[in-house]
GUGU-73374 format. One record per residue: x, y, z of N, C-alpha, C, O in turn; residue number from 0; residue in one letter. Coordinates in nm, 2 decimals, decimal comma. Atoms other than C-alpha are relative to their C-alpha. Layout:
N
<rec><n_east>X</n_east><n_north>Y</n_north><n_up>Z</n_up><ca_east>X</ca_east><ca_north>Y</ca_north><ca_up>Z</ca_up><c_east>X</c_east><c_north>Y</c_north><c_up>Z</c_up><o_east>X</o_east><o_north>Y</o_north><o_up>Z</o_up><resi>NUM</resi><resn>a</resn></rec>
...
END
This chain:
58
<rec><n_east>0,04</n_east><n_north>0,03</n_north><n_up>-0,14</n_up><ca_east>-1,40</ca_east><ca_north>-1,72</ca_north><ca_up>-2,05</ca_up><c_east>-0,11</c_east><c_north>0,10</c_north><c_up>0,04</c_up><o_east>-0,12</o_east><o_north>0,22</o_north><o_up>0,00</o_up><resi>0</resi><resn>x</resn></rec>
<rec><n_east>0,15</n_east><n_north>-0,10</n_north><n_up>-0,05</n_up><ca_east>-1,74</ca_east><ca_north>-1,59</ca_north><ca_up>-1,89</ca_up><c_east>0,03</c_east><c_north>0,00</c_north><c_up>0,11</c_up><o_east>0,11</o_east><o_north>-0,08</o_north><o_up>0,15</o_up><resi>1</resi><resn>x</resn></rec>
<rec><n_east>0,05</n_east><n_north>-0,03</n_north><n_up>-0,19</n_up><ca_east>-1,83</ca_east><ca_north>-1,48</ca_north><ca_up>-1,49</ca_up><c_east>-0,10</c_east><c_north>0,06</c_north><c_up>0,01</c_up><o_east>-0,13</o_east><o_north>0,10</o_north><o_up>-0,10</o_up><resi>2</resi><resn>x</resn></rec>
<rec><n_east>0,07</n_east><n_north>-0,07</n_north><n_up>-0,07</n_up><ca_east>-2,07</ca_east><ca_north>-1,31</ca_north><ca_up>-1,34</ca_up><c_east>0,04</c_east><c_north>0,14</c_north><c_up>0,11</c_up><o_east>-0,02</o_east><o_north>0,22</o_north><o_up>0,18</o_up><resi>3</resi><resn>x</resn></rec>
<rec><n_east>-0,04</n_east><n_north>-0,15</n_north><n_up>-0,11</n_up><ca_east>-1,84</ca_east><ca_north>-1,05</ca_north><ca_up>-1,16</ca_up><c_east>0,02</c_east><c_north>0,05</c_north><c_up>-0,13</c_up><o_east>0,06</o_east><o_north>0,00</o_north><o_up>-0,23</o_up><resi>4</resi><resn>x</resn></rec>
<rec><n_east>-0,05</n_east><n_north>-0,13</n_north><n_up>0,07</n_up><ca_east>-1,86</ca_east><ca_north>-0,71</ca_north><ca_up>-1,32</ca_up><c_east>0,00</c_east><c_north>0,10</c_north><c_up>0,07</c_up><o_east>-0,10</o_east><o_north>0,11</o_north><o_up>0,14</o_up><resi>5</resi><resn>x</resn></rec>
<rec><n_east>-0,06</n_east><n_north>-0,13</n_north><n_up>-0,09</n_up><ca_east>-1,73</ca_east><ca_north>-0,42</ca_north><ca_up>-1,16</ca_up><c_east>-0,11</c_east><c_north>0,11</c_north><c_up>0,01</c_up><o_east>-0,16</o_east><o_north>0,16</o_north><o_up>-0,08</o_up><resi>6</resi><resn>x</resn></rec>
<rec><n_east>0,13</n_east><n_north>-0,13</n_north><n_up>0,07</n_up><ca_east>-1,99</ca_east><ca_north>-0,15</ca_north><ca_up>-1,08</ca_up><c_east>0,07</c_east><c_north>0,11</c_north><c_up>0,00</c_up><o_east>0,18</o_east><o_north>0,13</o_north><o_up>0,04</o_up><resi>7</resi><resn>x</resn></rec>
<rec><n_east>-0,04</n_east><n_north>-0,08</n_north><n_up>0,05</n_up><ca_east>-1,99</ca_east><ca_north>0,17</ca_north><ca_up>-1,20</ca_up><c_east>0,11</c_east><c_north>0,10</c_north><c_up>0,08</c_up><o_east>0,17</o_east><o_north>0,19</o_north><o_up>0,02</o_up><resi>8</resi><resn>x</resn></rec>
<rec><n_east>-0,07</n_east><n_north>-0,10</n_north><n_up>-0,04</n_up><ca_east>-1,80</ca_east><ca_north>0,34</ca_north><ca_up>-0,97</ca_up><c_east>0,18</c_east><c_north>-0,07</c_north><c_up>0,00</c_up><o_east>0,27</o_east><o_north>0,00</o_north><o_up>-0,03</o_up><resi>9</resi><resn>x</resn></rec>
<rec><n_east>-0,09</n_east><n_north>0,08</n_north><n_up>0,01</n_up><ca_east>-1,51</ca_east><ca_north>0,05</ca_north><ca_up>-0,94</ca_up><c_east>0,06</c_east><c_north>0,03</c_north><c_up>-0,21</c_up><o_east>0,18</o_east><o_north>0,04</o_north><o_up>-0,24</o_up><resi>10</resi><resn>x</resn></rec>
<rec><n_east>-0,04</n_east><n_north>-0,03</n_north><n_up>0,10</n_up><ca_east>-1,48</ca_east><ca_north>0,12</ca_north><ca_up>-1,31</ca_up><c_east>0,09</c_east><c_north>0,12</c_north><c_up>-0,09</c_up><o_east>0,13</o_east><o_north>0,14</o_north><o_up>-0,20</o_up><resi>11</resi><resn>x</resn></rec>
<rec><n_east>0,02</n_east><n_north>-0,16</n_north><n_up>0,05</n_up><ca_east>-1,41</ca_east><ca_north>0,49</ca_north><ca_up>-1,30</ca_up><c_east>0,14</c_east><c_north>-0,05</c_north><c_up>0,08</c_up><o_east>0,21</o_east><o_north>0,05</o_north><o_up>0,09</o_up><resi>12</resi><resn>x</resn></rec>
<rec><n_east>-0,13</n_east><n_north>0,00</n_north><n_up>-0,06</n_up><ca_east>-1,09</ca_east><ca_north>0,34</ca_north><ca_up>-1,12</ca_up><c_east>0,09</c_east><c_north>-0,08</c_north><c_up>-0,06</c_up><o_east>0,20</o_east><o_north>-0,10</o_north><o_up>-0,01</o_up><resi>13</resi><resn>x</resn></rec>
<rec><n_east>-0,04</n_east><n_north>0,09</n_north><n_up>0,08</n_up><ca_east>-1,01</ca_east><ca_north>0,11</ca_north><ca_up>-1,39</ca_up><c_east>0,05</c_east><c_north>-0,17</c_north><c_up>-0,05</c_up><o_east>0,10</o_east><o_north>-0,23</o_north><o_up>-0,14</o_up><resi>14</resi><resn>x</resn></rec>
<rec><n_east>0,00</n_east><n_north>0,12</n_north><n_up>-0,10</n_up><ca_east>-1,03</ca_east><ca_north>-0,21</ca_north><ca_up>-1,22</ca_up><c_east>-0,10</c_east><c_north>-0,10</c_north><c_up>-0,12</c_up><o_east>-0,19</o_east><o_north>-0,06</o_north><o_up>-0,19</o_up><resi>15</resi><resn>x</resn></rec>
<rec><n_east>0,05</n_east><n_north>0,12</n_north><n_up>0,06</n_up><ca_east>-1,14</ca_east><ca_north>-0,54</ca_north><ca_up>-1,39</ca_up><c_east>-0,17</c_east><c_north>-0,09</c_north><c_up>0,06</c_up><o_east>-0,27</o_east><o_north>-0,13</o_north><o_up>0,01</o_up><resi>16</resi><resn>x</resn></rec>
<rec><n_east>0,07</n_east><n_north>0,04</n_north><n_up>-0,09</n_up><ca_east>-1,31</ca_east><ca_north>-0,66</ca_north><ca_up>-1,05</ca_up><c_east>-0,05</c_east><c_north>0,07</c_north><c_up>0,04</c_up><o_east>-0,02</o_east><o_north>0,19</o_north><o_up>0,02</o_up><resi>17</resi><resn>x</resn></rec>
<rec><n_east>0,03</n_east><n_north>-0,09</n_north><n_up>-0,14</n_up><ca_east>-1,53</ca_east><ca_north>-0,55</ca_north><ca_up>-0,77</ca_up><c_east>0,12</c_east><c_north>0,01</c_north><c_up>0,05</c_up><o_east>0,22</o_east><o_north>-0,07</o_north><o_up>0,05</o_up><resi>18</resi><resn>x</resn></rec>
<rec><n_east>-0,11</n_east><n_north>0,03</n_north><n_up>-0,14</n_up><ca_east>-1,34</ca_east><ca_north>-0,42</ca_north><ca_up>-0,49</ca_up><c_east>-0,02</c_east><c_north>-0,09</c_north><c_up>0,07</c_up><o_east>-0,12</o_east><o_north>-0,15</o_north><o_up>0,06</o_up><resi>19</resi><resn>x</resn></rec>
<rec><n_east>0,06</n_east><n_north>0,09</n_north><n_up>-0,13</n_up><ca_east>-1,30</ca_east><ca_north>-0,65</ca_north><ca_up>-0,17</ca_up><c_east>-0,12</c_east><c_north>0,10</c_north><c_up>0,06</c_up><o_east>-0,11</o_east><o_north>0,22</o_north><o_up>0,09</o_up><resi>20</resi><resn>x</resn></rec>
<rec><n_east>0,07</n_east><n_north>-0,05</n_north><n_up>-0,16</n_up><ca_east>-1,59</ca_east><ca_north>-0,58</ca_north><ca_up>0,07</ca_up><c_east>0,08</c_east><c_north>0,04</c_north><c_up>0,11</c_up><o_east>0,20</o_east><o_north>0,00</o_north><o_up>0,11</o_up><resi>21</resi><resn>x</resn></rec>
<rec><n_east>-0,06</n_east><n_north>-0,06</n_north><n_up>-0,12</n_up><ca_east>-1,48</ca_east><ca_north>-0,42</ca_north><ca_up>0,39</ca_up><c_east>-0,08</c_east><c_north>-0,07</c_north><c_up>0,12</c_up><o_east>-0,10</o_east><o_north>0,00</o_north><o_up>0,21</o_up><resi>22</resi><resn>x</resn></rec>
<rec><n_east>0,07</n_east><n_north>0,08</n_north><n_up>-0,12</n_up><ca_east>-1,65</ca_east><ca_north>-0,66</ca_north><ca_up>0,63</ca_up><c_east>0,09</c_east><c_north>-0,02</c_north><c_up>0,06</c_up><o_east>0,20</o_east><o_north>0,00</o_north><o_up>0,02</o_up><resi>23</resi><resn>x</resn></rec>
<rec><n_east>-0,12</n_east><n_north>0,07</n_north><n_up>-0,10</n_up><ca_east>-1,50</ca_east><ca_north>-0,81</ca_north><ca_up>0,93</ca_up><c_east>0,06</c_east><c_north>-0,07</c_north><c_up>-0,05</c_up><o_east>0,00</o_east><o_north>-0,12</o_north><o_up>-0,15</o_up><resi>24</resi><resn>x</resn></rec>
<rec><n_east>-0,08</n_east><n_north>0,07</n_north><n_up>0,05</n_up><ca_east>-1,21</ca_east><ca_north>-1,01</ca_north><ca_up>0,87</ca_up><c_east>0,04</c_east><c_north>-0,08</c_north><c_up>0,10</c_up><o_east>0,08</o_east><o_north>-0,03</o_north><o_up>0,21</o_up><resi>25</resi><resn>x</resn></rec>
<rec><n_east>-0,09</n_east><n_north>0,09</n_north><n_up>-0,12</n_up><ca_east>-1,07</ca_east><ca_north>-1,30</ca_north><ca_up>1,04</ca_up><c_east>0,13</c_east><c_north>0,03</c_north><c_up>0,03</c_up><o_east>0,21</o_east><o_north>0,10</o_north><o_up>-0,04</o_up><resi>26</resi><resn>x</resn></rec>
<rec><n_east>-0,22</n_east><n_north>-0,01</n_north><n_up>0,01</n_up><ca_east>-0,69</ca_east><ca_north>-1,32</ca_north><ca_up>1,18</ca_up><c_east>0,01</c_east><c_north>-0,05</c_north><c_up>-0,10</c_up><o_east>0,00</o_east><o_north>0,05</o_north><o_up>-0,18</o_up><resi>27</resi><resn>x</resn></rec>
<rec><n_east>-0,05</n_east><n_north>0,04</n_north><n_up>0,09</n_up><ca_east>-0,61</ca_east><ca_north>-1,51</ca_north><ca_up>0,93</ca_up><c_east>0,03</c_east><c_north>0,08</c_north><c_up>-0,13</c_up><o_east>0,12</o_east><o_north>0,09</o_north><o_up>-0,20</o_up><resi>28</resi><resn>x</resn></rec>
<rec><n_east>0,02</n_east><n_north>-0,11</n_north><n_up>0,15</n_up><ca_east>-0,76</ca_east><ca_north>-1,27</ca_north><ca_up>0,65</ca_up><c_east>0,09</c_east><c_north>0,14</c_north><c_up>0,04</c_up><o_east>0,18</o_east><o_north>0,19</o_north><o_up>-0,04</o_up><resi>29</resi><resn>x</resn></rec>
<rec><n_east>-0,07</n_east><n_north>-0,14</n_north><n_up>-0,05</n_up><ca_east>-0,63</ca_east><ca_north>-0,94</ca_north><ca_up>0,85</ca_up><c_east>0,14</c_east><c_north>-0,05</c_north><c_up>-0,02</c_up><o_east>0,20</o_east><o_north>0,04</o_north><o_up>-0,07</o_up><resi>30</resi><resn>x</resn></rec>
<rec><n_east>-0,08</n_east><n_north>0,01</n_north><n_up>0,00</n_up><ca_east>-0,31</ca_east><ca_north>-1,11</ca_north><ca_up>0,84</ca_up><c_east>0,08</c_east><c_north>0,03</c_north><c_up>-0,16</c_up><o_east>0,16</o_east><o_north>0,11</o_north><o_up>-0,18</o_up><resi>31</resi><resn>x</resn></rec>
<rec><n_east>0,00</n_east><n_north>0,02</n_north><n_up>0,12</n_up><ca_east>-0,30</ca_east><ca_north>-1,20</ca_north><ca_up>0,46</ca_up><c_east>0,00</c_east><c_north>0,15</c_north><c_up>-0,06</c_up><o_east>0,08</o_east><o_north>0,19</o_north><o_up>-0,15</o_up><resi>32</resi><resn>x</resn></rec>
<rec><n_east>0,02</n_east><n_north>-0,13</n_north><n_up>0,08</n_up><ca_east>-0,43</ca_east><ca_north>-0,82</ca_north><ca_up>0,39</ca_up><c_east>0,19</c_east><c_north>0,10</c_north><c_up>0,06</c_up><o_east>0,26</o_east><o_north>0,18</o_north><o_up>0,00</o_up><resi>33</resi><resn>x</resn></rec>
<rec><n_east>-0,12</n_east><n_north>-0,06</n_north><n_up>-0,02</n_up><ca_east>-0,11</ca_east><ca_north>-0,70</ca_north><ca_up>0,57</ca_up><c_east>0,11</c_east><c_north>-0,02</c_north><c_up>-0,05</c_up><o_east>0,20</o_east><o_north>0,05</o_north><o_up>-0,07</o_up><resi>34</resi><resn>x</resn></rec>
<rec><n_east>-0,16</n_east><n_north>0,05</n_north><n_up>0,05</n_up><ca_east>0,13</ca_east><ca_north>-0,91</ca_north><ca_up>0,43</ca_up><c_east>-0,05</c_east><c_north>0,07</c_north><c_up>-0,16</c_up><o_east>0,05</o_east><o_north>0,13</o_north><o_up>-0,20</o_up><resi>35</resi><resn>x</resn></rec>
<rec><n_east>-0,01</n_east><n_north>-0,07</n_north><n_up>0,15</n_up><ca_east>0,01</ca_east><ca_north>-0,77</ca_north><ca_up>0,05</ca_up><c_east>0,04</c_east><c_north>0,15</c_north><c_up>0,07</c_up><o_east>0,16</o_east><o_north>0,19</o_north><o_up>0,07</o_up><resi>36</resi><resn>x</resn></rec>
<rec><n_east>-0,02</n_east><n_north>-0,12</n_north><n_up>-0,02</n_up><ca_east>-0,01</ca_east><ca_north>-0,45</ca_north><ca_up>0,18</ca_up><c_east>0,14</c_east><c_north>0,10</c_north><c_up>0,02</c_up><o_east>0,17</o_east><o_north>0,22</o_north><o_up>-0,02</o_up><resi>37</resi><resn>x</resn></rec>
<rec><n_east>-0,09</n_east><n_north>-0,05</n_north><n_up>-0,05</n_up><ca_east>0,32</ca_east><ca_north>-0,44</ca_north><ca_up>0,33</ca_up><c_east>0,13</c_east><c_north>-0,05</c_north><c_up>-0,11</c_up><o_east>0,24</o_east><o_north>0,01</o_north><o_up>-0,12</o_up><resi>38</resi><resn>x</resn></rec>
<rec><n_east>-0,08</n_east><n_north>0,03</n_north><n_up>0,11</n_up><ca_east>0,48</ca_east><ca_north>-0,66</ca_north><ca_up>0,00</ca_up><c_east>-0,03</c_east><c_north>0,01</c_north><c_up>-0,10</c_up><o_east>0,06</o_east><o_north>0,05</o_north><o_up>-0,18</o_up><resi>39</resi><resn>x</resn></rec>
<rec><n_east>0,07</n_east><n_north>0,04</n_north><n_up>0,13</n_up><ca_east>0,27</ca_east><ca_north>-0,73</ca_north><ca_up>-0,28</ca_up><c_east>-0,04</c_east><c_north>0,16</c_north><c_up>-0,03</c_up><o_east>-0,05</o_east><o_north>0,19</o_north><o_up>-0,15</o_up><resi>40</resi><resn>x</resn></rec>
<rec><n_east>0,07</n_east><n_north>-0,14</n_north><n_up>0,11</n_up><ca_east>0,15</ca_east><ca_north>-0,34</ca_north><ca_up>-0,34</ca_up><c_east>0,15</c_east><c_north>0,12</c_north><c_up>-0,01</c_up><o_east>0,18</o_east><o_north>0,20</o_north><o_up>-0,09</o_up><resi>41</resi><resn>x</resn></rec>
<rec><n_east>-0,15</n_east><n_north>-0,06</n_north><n_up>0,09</n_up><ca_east>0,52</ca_east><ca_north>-0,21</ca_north><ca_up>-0,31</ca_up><c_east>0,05</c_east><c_north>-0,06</c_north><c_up>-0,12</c_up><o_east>0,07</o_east><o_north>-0,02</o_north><o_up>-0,23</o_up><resi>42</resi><resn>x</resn></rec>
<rec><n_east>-0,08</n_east><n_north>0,04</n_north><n_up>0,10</n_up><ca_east>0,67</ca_east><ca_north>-0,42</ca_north><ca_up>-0,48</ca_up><c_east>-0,09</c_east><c_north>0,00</c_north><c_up>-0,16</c_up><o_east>-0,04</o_east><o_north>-0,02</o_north><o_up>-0,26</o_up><resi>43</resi><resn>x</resn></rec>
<rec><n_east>0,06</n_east><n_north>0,02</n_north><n_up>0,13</n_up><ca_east>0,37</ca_east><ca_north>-0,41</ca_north><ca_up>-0,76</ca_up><c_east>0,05</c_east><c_north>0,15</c_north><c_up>-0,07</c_up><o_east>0,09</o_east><o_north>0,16</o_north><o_up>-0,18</o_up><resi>44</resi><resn>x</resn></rec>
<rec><n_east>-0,03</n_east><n_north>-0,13</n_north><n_up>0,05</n_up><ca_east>0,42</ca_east><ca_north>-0,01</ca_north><ca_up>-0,76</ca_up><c_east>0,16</c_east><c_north>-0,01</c_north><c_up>-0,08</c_up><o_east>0,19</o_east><o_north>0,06</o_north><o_up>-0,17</o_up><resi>45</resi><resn>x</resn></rec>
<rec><n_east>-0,14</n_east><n_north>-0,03</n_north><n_up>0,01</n_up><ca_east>0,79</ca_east><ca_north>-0,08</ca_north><ca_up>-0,79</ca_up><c_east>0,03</c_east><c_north>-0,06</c_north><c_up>-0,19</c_up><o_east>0,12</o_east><o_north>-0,04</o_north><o_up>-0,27</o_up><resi>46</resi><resn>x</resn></rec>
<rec><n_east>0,02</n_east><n_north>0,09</n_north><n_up>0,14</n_up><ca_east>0,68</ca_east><ca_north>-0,30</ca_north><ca_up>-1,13</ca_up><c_east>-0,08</c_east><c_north>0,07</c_north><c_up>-0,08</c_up><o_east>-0,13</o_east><o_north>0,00</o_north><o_up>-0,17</o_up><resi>47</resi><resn>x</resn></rec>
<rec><n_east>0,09</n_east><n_north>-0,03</n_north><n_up>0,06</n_up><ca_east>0,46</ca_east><ca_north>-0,04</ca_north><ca_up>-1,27</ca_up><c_east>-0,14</c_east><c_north>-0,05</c_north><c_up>0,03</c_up><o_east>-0,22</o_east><o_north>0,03</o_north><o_up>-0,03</o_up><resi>48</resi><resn>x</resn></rec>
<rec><n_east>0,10</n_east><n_north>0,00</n_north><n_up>0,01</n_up><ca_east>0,16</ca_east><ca_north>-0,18</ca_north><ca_up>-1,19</ca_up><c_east>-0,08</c_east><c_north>0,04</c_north><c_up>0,12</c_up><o_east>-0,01</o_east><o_north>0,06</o_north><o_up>0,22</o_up><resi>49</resi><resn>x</resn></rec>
<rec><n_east>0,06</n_east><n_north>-0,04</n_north><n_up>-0,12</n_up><ca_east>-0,12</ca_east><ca_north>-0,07</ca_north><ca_up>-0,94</ca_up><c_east>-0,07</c_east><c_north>-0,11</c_north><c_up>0,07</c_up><o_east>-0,15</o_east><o_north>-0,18</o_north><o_up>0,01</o_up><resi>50</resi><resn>x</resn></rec>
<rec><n_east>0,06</n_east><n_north>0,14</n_north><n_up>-0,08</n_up><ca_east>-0,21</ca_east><ca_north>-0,34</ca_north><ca_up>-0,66</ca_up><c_east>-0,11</c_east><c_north>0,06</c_north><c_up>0,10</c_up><o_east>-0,18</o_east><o_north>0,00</o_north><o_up>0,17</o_up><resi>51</resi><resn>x</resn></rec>
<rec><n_east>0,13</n_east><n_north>-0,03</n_north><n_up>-0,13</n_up><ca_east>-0,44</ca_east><ca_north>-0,09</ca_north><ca_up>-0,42</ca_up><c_east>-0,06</c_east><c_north>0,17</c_north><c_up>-0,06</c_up><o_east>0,00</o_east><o_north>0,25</o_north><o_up>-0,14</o_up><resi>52</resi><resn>x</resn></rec>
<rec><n_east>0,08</n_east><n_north>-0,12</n_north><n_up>0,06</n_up><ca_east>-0,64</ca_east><ca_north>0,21</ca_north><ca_up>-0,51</ca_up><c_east>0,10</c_east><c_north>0,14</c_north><c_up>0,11</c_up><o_east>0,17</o_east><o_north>0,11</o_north><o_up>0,21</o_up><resi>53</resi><resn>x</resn></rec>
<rec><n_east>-0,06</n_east><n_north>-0,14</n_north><n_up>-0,01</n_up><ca_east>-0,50</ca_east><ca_north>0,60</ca_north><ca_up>-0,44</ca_up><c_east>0,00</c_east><c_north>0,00</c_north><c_up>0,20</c_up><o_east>0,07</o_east><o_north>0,06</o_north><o_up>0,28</o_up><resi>54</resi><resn>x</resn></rec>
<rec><n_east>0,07</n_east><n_north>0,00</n_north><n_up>-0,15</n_up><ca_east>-0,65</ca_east><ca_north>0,52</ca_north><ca_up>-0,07</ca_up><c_east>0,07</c_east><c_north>-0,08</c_north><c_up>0,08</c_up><o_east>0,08</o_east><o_north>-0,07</o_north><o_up>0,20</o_up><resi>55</resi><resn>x</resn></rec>
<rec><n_east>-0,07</n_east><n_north>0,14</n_north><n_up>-0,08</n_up><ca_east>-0,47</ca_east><ca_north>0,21</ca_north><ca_up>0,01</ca_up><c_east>-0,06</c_east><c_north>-0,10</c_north><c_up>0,02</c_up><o_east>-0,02</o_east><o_north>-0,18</o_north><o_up>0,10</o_up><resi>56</resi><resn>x</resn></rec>
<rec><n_east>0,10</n_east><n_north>0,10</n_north><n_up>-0,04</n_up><ca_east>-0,77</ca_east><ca_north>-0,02</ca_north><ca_up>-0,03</ca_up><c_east>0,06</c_east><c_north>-0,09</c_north><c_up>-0,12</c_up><o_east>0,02</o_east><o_north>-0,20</o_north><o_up>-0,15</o_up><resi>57</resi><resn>x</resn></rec>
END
């Protein structure tokens, strides 16, 4: 499989596959969605070994 996303250099130095998201404005909808990972999806990933948000919380 090919794409065109590759992580730049500094996203790499964090071990990450992808870019990060951008930090632009976000709709309700999106602000909603980033909360619900936030508040399930990156415990429960830590709780699994894996990392779902960077040292920062992004």
């Amino acid at each position: 499989m090919t794409g065109t996303a590759q992580p730049s250099t500094e996203d790499r130095g964090r071990g990450g596959r992808l870019p990060l998201a951008s930090h632009g404005p976000l709709t309700e909808e999106q602000l909603a969605t980033q909360r619900r990972m936030r508040d399930e999806v990156v415990p429960w990933a830590r709780e699994a070994g894996a990392a779902a948000a960077t040292a920062e919380g992004i």
